[in-house]
N, C-alpha and C positions, 0 to 999 in steps of 0.2 A: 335386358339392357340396364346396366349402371344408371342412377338418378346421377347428375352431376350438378351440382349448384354454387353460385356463385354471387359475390357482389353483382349486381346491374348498376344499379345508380344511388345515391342519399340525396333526400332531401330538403333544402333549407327551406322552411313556409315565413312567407310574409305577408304585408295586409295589399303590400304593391309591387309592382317589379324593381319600379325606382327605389323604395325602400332595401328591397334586397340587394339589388346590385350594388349600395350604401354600402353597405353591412359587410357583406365578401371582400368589395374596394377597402375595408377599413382593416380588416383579418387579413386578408391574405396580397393588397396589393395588387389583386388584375381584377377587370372587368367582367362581367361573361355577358358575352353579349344576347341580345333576341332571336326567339328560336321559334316555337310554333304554339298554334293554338288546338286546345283540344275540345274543339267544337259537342263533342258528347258531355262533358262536363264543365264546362263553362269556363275552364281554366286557362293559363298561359305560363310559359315560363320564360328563362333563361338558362343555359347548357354550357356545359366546356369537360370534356375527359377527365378521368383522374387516372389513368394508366391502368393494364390488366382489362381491359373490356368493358371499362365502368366508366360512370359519370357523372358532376354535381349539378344539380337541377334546384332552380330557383323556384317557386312556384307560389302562385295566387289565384286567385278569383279576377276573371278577365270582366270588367268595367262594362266593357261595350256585347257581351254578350246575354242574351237572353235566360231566365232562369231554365236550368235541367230539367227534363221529364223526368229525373228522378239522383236522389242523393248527390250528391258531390261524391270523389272519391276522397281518401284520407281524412273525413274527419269535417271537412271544410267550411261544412255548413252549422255545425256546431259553435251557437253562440260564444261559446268559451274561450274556445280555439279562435273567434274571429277577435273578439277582447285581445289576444295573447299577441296574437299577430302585428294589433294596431300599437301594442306598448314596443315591443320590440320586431324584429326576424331573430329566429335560431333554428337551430339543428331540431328537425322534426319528426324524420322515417327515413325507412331505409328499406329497398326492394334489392330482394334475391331474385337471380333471373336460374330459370332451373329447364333442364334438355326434356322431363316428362311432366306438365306442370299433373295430368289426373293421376300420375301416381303420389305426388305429394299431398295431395289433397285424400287420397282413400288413407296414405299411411300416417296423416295429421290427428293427435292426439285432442284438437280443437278443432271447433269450427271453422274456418276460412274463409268462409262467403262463397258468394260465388261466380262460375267465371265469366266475365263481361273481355267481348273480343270487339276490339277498335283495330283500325285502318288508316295510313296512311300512304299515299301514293303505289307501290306497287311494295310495301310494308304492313304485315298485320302482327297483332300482337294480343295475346290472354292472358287476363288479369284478377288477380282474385279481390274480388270489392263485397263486402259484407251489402245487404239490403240496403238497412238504413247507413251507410256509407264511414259509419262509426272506426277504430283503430282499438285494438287487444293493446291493453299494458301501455296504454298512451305511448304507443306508434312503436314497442320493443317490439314485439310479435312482430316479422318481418312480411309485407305485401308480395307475394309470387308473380312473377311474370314470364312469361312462355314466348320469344319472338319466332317470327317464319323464319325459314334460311335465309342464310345470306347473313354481310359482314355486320358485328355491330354496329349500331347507330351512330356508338362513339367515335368511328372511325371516321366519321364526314366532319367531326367539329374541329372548330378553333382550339390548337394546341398551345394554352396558357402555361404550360409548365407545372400542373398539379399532381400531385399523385398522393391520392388515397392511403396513409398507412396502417391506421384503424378505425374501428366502430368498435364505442365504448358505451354499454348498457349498464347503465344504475337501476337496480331495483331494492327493495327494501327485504326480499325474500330471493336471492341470489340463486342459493342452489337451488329451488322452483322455478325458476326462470332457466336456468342451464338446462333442468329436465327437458323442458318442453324445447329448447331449443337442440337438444341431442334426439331425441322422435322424430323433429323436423327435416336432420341432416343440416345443421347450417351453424351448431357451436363452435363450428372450427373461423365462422367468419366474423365472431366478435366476442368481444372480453369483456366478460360483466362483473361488473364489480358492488358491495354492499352500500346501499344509503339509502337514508332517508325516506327520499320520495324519486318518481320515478323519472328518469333523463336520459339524453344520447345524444353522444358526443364526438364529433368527426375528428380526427387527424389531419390532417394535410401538407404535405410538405409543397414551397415552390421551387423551382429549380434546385434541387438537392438539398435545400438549405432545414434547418431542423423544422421538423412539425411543427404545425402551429393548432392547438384545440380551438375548433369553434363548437359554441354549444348554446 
């Protein structure tokens, strides 16, 4: 069987939900509204489509929940990243959702972590989360996820008029970056371009109107 892989969702990290909703309200003009909590790691977000089977996810550290038995996923628990969060929200990660997630992982030229499978409702889903809960290339290395049958997720949300046109990766070492991301099967889902230091940066357009970068 063909690996086929795809955008799933990108992520905007904030220090709060209210913050991020800010922040999307101020780039792109719609809300996205409250979505769920993910009780294994302590998170919550906010959701809305970007077209093609994907979707923008807000996400932080949920207040009222308890500390994880173990990592956050993306990074989250990392001092740095919580500093980053609390100056601003940006453009954070970005998860490919792939039809064989163990064969990406045998033919990954890197390590991946490993797979951690969450539940919801009569929806399960595998995810590839490093131990200590850490992100490759500050969050370019894309996160894998594997859902059960059945429609995407995206298909139940509130349709804000967004749609996804690119993911743009800055790294400082471009064509090393391209490498690993042509091993992975997934070059074709974003455009990296030479700088400095390391970023990623979403496209978006609403209701047909030009892109807008949020990053």
């Amino acid at each position: 069987m063909t690996v086929k892989n795809k955008i799933d969702h990108i992520v905007i990290g904030a220090n709060d939900l209210e913050q991020g909703v800010a922040f999307i309200k101020k780039k792109l003009n719609v809300i996205l509204p409250k979505a769920s909590k993910h009780a294994d790691m302590s998170t919550h977000n906010c959701v809305a489509p970007t077209g093609n089977d994907s979707f923008i996810e807000i996400l932080s550290v949920d207040p009222e929940a308890p500390t994880p038995p173990r990592a956050r996923w993306f990074d989250m628990d990392n001092p740095a990243v919580v500093e980053k969060f609390k100056q601003s929200p940006c453009a954070y990660h970005w998860v490919v959702g792939t039809t064989d997630l163990d064969a990406v992982i045998a033919n990954s030229p890197i390590p991946l972590g490993e797979v951690v499978k969450f539940s919801r409702g009569d929806r399960s889903w595998r995810l590839t989360i490093p131990t200590d809960g850490s992100l490759q290339e500050n969050g370019l290395i894309p996160t894998f996820i594997e859902w059960s049958p059945g429609a995407h997720p995206s298909s139940g949300m509130a349709d804000l008029g967004l749609e996804l046109h690119e993911v743009v990766l800055t790294h400082p070492k471009p064509a090393w970056l391209i490498d690993i991301l042509l091993k992975l099967n997934v070059a074709h889902l974003a455009t990296v371009v030479a700088g400095k230091n390391k970023a990623i940066t979403f496209n978006i357009a609403v209701n047909n109107q030009a892109p807008v970068q949020i990053s």
